[in-house]
N, C-alpha and C positions, 0 to 999 in steps of 0.2 A: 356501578353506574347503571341507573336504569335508561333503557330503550328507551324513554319516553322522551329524555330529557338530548336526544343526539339528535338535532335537525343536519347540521350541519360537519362534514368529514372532510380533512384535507389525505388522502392517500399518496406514499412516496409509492409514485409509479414509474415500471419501466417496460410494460407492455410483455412481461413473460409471462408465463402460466401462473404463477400464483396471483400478483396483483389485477391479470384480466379477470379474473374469477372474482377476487374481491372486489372489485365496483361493483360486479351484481348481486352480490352476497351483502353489501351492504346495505345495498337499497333495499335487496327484502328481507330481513333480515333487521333493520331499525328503521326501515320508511325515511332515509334521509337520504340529503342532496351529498353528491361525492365530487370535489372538486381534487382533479388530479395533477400532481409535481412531477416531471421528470427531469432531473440536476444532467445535465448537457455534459457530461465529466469526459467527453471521446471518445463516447461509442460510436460513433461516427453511423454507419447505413444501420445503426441496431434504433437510431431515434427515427427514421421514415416510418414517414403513417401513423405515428403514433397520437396526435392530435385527432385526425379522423377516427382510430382503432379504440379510444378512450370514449366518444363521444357516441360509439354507435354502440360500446358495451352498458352506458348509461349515466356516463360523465357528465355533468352541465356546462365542467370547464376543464382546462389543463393547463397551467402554467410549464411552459418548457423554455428552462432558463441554462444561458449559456455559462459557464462558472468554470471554465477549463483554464484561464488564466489564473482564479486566484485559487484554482483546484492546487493548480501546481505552485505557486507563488507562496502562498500562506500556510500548506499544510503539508506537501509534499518537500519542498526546499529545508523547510524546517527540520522537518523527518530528516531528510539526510544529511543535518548538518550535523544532528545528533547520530549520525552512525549508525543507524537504527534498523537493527533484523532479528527477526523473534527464530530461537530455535536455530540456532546456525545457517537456516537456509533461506524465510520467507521474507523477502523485503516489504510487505505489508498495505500489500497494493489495492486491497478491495480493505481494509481497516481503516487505511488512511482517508477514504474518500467518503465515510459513514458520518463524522461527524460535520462537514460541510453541508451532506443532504439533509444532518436532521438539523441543521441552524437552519436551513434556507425553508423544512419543513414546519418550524415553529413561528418562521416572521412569518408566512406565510399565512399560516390556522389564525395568528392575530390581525392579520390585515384586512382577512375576509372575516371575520367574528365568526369563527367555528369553533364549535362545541367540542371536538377532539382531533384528534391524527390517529393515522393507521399508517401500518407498514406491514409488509409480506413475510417477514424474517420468520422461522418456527421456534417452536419453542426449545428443540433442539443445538441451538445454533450460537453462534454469536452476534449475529446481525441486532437483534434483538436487544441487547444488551448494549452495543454500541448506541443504535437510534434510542432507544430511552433513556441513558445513561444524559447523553447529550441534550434531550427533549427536559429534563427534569434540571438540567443543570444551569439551562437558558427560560426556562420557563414552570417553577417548579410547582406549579397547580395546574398542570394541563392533563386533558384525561387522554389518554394511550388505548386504543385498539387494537386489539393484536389477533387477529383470527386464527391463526392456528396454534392459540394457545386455548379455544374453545368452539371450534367447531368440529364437526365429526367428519367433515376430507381429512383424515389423516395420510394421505398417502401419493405418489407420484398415480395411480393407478384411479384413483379418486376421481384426482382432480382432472385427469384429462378425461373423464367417463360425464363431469361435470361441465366440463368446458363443450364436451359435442353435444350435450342433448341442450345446450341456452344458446348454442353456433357462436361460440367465441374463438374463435380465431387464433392460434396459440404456435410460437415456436418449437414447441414441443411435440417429439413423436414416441411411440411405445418404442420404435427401434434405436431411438438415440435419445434416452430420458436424463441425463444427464445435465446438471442446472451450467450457466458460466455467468460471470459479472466481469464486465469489461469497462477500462477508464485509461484515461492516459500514460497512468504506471501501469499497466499489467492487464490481463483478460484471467481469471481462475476458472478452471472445472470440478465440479463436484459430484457425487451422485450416478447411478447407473452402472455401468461396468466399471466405475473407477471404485464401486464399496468393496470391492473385492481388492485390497492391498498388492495382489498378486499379479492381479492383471494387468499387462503392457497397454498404455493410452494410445489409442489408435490414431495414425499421421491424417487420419482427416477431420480431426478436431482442433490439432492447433488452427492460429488464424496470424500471429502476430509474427511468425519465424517458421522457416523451414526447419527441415534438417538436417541435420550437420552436415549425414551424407549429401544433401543436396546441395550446400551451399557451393558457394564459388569456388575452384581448383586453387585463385590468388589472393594474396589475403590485401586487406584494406588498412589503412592507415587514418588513422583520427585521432586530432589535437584538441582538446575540450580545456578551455580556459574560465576560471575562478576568480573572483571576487567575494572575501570576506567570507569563504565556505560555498557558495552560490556559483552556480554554473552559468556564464553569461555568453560562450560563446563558443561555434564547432568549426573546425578549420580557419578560425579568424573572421569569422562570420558574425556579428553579435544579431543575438535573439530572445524573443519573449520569451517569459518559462517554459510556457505551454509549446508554443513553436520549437523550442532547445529539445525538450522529452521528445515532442512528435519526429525530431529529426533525429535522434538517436534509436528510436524505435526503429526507423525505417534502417538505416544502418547495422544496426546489431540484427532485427529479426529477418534482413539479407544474407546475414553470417551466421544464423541458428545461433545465436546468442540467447543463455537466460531462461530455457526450460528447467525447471525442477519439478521433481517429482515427489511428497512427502508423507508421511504423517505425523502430523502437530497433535498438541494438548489444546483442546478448546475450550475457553473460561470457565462453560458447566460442565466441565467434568470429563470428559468424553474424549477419544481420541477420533482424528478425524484424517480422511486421507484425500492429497487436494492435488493439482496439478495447476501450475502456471508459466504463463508467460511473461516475462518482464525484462526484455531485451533490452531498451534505452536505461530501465534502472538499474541495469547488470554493469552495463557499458559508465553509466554517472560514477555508479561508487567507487569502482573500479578507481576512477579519474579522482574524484573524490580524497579518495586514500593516498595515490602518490603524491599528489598534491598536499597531502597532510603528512607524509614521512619526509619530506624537507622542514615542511615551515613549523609544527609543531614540539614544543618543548616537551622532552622523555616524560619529567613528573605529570604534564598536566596530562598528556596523551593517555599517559596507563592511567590516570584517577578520569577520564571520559571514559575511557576502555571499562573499566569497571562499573561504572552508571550504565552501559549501555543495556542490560539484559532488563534492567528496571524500567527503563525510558520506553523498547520496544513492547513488556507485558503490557505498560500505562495505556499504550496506543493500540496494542492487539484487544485489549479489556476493553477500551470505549473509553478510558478515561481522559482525553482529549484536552476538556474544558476543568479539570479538575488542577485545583491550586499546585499538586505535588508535578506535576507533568509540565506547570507553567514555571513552576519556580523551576526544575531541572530544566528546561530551555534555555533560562537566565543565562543558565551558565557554560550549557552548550554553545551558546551564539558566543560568548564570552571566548571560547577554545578557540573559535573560527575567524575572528577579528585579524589573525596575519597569515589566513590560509588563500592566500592569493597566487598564482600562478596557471602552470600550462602542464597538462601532461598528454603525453600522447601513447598511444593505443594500438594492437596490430589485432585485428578481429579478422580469425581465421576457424572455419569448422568448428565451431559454439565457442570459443574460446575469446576471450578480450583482455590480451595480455600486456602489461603496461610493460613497453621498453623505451620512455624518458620520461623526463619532467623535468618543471625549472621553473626559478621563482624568483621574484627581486624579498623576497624577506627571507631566503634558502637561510637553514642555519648546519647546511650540512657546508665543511671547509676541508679543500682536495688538497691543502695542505698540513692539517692536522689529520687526515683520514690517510693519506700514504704509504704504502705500502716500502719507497723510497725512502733515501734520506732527508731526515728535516732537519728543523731545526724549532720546532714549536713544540714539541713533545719529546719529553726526557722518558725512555723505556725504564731507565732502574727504576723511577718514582713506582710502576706498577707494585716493586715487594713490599714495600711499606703500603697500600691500599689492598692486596691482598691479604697480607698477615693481619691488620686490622679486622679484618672480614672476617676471617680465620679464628679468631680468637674464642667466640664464643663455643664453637665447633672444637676445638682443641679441648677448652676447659670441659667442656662433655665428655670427651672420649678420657680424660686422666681423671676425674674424679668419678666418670660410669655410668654419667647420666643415658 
């Protein structure tokens, strides 16, 4: 792509050190106008000033659009109807929110007739991969900027050496260099004392949850009510998506709910070590699942159980908008259709431990599950379904297999 031909750049912005830096790197660097996006996903005081802070680094304009309802509505609900955690541990809090930014990034670059989009992601990363996965998949002639996949700030050290001598104004200090992405599911930290695997994350980074030692001496009680897989309501409270997360963040990150501490496979290659927050998502799934060990049926549960590691890579890779991830939704939403009811929650020192549920399509029966006398279940039938079982296992061990 030659420089000559970029008048015009839409930049995913959100006012941290890398994207402050590229508004002005763009403009000198191709002599174009940068018109800047920031996706409203619940950063809540991390979007102040960022209108003014965009415009005085060399912005012309900034769109900042509020998208925290169908943040959570359209790609987060979805996500967790599909069960969905990459790695046993990472509920997928900053993945889920990439392909929302790069759609809202592409109607965007076409509404104002721009020549390309940029994004901060490294070449290192996944981010990258996510927003053009998505940029190419909604718009597949659009041209892609990517600065740190060719300019020479290679480095946290760089970039803040670059950002004092143009007076840009940056969240970032050499004493706490470490990056975070924050949205309505979760806040991640990355980078600085956390590249060290070894190193303990220090209590004044989190922002979403105490800790555990801190939390409250008594534990809290919470009822999160279901609809068709979808969380619609906390204590009998009914609420928006967005407002249901926001309320269970507040909840869970009271009770040190939902830190982890990891290190993932990230799509290029590389492993990476990440820390997060994700208290209302810890507390959802939680609900989520008891509410699915009534109403769903054994075969279909384990044949979802088994899609699951494929559904979370599709969405940890970027691949969002790709037919394989829509067609596995099909059938995800499909499991969720009699996942309705109520489970309730005891969130005590990080803990969110389900002790009930209940459901008008319950397919668990206290009278065939009894430990008493029934009369609905014959116990001798079990030797004839065991020796059945049995059978293959026997004719191995007599002929030697």
């Amino acid at each position: 792509m030659s420089k000559m031909d970029v008048k015009k750049v839409v930049l995913a912005y959100s006012g941290g050190l890398d994207t402050s830096i590229i508004v002005r790197w763009l403009i000198e660097e191709y002599g174009c106008e940068v018109i800047c996006f920031a996706a409203d996903l619940g950063q809540a005081e991390e979007l102040s000033g960022l209108d003014v802070k965009a415009k005085k680094t060399g912005a012309s304009k900034i769109y900042i659009d509020d998208l925290r309802e169908e943040f959570v509505r359209d790609y987060v609900f979805p996500m967790f109807r599909a069960g969905a955690i990459y790695e046993t541990y990472y509920l997928l809090g900053t993945s889920i929110a990439r392909p929302l930014i790069g759609k809202r990034l592409v109607e965007i670059a076409k509404a104002e007739g721009a020549d390309a989009i940029s994004h901060g992601a490294t070449g290192k990363g996944n981010d990258q991969v996510r927003f053009e996965l998505t940029a190419y998949a909604l718009a597949p002639d659009i041209k892609i900027i990517a600065p740190w996949r060719i300019w020479d700030l290679n480095s946290r050290e760089k970039l803040i050496a670059y950002a004092e001598k143009h007076g840009i104004p940056i969240p970032v200090t050499k004493k706490k260099p470490y990056s975070s992405d924050r949205n309505l599911l979760h806040i991640s930290f990355e980078g600085g004392i956390l590249e060290d695997p070894w190193n303990e994350p220090t209590e004044d980074m989190f922002v979403l949850s105490v800790s555990p030692e801190a939390a409250p001496d008594e534990p809290e009680y919470v009822e999160i009510s279901f609809e068709k897989g979808d969380a619609v309501a906390v204590n009998g409270e009914k609420l928006s998506p967005a407002a249901l997360l926001e309320k269970l963040n507040q909840l869970g990150g009271k009770h040190g709910v939902g830190r982890v501490d990891i290190v993932e496979n990230r799509f290029v290659g590389m492993k990476s070590r990440g820390v997060y927050e994700t208290p209302g998502g810890t507390v959802l799934r939680a609900a989520h699942k008891a509410v699915e060990s009534l109403t769903m049926d054994r075969e279909v549960m384990h044949l979802r159980d088994s899609l699951v590691p494929q559904y979370a890579k599709l969405v940890y890779n970027g691949f969002w908008f790709a037919p394989e991830r829509e067609a596995l939704q099909t059938f995800m939403d499909e499991t969720q259709k009699g996942v309705n009811g109520t489970a309730r929650l005891k969130l005590y020192k990080g803990n969110a431990s389900v002790v009930g549920r209940t459901s008008p399509n319950t397919l668990y029966d206290p009278d065939t599950a009894t430990f008493e006398e029934d009369e609905v279940y014959n116990q001798a039938d079990a030797e004839g379904f065991i020796k059945l079982n049995a059978l293959r296992l026997r004719l191995l061990n007599k002929l030697g297999g």
